[in-house]
C-alpha positions in Angstrom: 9.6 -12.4 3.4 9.9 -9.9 0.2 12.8 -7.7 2.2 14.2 -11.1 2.5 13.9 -12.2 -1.0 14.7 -8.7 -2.4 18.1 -8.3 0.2 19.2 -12.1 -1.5 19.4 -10.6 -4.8 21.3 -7.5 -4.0 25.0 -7.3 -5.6 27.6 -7.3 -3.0 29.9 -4.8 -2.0 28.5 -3.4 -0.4 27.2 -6.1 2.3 23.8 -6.8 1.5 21.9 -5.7 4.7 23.6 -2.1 4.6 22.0 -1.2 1.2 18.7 -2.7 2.0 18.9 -1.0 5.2 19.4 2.2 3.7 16.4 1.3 0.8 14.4 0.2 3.5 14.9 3.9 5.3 14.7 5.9 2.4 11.1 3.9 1.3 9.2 4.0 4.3 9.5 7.6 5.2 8.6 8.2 1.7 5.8 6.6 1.8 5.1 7.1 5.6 5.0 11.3 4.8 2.5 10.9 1.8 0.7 8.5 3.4 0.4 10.5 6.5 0.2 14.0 4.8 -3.0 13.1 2.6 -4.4 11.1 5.4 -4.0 13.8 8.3 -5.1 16.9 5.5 -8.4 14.8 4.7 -9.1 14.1 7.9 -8.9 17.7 9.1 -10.7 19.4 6.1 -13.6 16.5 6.0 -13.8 14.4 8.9 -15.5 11.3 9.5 -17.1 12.6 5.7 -13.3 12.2 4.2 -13.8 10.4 0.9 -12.5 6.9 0.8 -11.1 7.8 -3.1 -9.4 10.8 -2.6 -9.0 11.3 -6.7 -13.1 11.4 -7.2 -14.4 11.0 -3.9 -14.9 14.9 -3.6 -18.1 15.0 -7.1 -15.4 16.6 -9.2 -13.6 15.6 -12.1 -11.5 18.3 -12.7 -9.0 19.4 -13.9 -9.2 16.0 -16.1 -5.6 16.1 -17.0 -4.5 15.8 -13.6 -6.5 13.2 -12.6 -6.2 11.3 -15.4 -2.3 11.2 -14.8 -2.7 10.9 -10.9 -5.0 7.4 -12.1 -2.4 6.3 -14.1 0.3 6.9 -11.5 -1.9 4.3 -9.4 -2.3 1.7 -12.0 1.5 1.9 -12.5 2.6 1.6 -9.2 -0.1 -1.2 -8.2 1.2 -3.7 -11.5 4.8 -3.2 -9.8 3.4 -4.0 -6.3 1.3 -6.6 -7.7 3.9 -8.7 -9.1 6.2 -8.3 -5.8 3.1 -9.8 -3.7 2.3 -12.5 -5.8 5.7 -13.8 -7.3 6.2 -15.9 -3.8 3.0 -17.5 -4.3 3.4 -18.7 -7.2 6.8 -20.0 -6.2 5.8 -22.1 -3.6 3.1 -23.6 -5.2 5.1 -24.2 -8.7 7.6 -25.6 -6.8 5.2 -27.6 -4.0 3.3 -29.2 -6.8 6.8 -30.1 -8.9 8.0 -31.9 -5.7 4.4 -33.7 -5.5 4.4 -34.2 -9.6 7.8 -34.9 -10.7 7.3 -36.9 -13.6 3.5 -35.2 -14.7 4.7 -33.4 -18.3 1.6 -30.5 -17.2 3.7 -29.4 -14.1 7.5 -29.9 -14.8 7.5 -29.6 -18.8 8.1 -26.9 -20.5 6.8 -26.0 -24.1 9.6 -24.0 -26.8 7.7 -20.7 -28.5 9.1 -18.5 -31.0 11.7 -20.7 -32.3 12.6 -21.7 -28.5 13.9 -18.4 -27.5 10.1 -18.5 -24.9 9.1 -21.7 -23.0 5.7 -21.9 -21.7 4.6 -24.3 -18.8 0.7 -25.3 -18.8 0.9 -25.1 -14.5 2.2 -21.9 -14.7 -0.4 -20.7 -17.7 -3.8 -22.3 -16.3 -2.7 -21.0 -12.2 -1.3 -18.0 -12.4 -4.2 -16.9 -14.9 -6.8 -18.1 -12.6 -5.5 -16.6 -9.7 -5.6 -13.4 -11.5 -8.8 -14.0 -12.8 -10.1 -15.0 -9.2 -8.4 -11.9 -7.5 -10.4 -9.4 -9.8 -13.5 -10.9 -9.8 -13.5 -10.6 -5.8 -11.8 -7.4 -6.4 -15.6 -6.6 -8.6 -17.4 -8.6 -6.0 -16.6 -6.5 -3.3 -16.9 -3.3 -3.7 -16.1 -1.9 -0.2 -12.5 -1.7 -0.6 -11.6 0.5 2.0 -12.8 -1.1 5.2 -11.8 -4.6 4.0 -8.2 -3.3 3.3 -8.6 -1.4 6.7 -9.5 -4.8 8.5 -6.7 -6.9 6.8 -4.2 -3.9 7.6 -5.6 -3.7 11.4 -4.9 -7.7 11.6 -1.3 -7.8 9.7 0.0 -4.5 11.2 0.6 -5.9 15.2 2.1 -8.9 14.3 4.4 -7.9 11.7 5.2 -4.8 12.0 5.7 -4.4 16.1 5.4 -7.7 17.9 8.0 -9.7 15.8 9.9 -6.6 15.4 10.0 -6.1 19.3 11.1 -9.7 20.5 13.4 -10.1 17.5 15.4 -6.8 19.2 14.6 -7.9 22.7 16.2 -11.4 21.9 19.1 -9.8 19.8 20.1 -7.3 22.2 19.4 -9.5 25.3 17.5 -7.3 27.4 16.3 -8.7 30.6 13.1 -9.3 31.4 11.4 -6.5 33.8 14.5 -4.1 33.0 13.2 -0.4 32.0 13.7 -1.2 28.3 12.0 -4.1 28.5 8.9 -2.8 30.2 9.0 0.4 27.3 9.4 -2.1 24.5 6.2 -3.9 25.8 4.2 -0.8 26.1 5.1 0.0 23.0 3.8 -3.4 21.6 1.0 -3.5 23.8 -0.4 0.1 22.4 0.1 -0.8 18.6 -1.9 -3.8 20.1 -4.7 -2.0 21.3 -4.7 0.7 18.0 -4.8 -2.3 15.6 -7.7 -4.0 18.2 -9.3 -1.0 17.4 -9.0 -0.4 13.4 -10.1 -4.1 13.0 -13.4 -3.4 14.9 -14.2 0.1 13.3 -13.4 -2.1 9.9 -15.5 -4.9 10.6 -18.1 -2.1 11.3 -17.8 -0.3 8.1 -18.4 -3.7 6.1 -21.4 -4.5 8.4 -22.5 -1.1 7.0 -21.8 -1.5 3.9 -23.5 -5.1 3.7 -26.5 -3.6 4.4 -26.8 -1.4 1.1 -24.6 -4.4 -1.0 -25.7 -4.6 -4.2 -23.1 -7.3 -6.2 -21.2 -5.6 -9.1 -21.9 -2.5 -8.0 -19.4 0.5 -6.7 -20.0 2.0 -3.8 -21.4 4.9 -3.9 
């Protein structure tokens, strides 16, 4: 849905679906070799004992500088990310509850500041702040980040990222049913199956764990 919004606003020449194709490229084996690079070095230097904050999971602070700017790095990159996530959210529902409320002046009107150059709708004040508010307090709440953002990856990543993928190709390209591509595109989905099968479980183990030590408002330590 966000490729989708993000590929509507692109300017044109170039067609659209070239340069999102080539943005697309470019950001996922970015991301893919960090992601895989610190993930696949922790894991051999520390094992099952790999720390799930790689800045201060290791009992040292130092050198300050560089952590400090690594942090900040992180609290960039997640205000961008946030705003990309939730922007359709708040979409829908602005827009859901002006079909529902045409004529209510709390959800359609919109109130001048600063000499009108800002307008300022009460929905879009009192929701969006309360979703925010909501989202960090379960943020607080829940301290064992990791392996609930391991069990919401493990139960997003099939369906999204192989299975539509797969029969979106299969039905593009046309590819018979029982053909040698059609049995290696299944095996394909049917393994990503099985590996997500298993994050999900090892995730809902880790917050079992972790329940059992849960003290609210408190990090994990």
């Amino acid at each position: 849905m966000i490729l989708i919004e993000i590929q509507d606003t692109v300017k044109s020449p170039p067609a659209e679906n070239k340069t999102m194709k080539k943005a697309t490229l470019m950001g996922v084996t970015t991301t893919t070799a960090f992601y895989m690079l610190a993930g696949c070095l922790g894991y051999s230097a520390f094992g099952n004992a790999a720390p799930g904050n790689i800045l201060t999971g290791f009992g040292f602070y130092e050198p300050y500088w560089l952590i400090d700017f690594a942090n900040v790095c992180i609290v960039v990159h997640l205000v961008g990310a946030y705003q990309v996530f939730s922007q359709p959210i708040f979409a829908a529902l602005e827009t859901a509850a002006a079909k529902r409320w045409p004529n209510a002046r709390f959800v359609t009107r919109e109130h001048p500041l600063v000499a009108g150059r800002f307008h300022v709708n009460l929905l879009r004040l009192t929701w969006r702040t309360a979703f925010v508010v909501v989202s960090t307090v379960l943020a607080i709440v829940l301290p064992f980040f990791n392996d609930i953002l391991g069990f919401l990856g493990a139960i997003g990543f099939w369906p999204l990222t192989v299975y539509y993928p797969v029969e979106m190709y299969i039905r593009q390209r046309r590819i018979q049913k029982y053909t040698s591509r059609w049995v290696a595109l299944q095996l394909l989905s049917f393994l990503c199956f099985l590996v997500s099968l298993a994050s999900a479980v090892a995730s809902i183990e880790g917050v079992t764990e972790s329940l059992k030590h849960y003290v609210p408002f408190k990090t994990k330590s």
